[in-house]
Residue, then its C-alpha position, 0 to 999 in steps of 0.5 A: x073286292x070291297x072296301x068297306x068304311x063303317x061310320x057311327x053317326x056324330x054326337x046326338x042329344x041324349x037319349x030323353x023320352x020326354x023330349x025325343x019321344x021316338x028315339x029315331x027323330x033325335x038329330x045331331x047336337x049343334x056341336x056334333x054337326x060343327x065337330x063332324x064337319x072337320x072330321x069329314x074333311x080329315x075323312x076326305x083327306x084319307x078317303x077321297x070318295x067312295x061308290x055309294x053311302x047306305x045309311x040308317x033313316x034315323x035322324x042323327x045316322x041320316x044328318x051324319x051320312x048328308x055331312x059326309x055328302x056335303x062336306x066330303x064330296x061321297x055320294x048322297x045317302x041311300x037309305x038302309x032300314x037294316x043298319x037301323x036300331x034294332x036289326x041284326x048284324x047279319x042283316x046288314x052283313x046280308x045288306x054288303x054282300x049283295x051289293x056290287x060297288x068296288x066301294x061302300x060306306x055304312x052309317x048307323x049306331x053302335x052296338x050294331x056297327x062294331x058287331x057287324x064288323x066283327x062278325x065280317x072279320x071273324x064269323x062271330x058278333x062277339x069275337x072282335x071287341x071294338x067300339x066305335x067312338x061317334x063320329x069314327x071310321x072303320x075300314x075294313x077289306x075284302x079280297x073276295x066275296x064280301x061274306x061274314x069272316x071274309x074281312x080285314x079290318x085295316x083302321x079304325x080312326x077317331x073323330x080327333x084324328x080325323x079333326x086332325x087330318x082336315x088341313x082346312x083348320 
């Protein structure tokens, strides 16, 4: 049994090679990291903690995995090279299965998230069509093995829901 929480990084700065000549060095936006919080604290509300956090290295996935430390309460991040820009879906997949937590979250990028679980669901990266919004929550279960097409997806919740969750405001 599994249950799986993937979670697409916050609002980044654009994507500009002149000014972020490696796009994985490009950080979260100061609106992002402040629109984030609120959200993790809605998220705490929903899922008030988790077994262990596997993030991209890359800056704006790593910022938003530490907010989710920081202002949630979840574990400090371990880093993921396989929920990174370029990898594979089946990768990280391979990443999930292996792992032996009752709980766990991911944190990376979009496509690569929303084929990840649609792959989990169904066997296919294609056959879900979701994209995730940055700063959303995907919830997906596993009765079993947590193998491609063993998956329940069970909500995906927006950033602007889970602002409204955050009964700090």
């Amino acid at each position: 049994m599994l249950d799986l929480y993937i979670v697409r990084h916050a609002r980044a700065g654009h994507a500009d090679p002149a000014v972020w000549p490696d796009d994985a060095e490009r950080p979260l936006t100061p609106d992002g990291i402040s629109r984030f919080r609120e959200a993790a604290r809605g998220l705490r509300r929903l899922v008030p903690s988790v077994d262990v956090v596997l993030s991209s290295s890359f800056a704006r996935a790593w910022q938003t995995a530490e907010l989710l430390h920081e202002v949630a309460g979840w574990p400090e991040p371990t880093r993921c090279a396989e929920l990174e820009v370029g990898r594979t879906p089946a990768s990280a997949a391979a990443v999930v299965a292996a792992r032996g937590e009752r709980s766990l979250a991911v944190v990376g990028h979009e496509p690569h998230l929303s084929r990840l679980a649609s792959l989990l669901c169904t066997r296919s990266e294609d056959e879900l069509q979701l994209e995730l919004k940055k700063g959303a929550v995907a919830f997906l279960g596993f009765d079993g093995t947590a193998d491609p097409g063993t998956a329940c997806l069970h909500w995906i919740v927006p950033p602007k829901i889970l602002r409204a969750v955050d009964g700090e405001r």
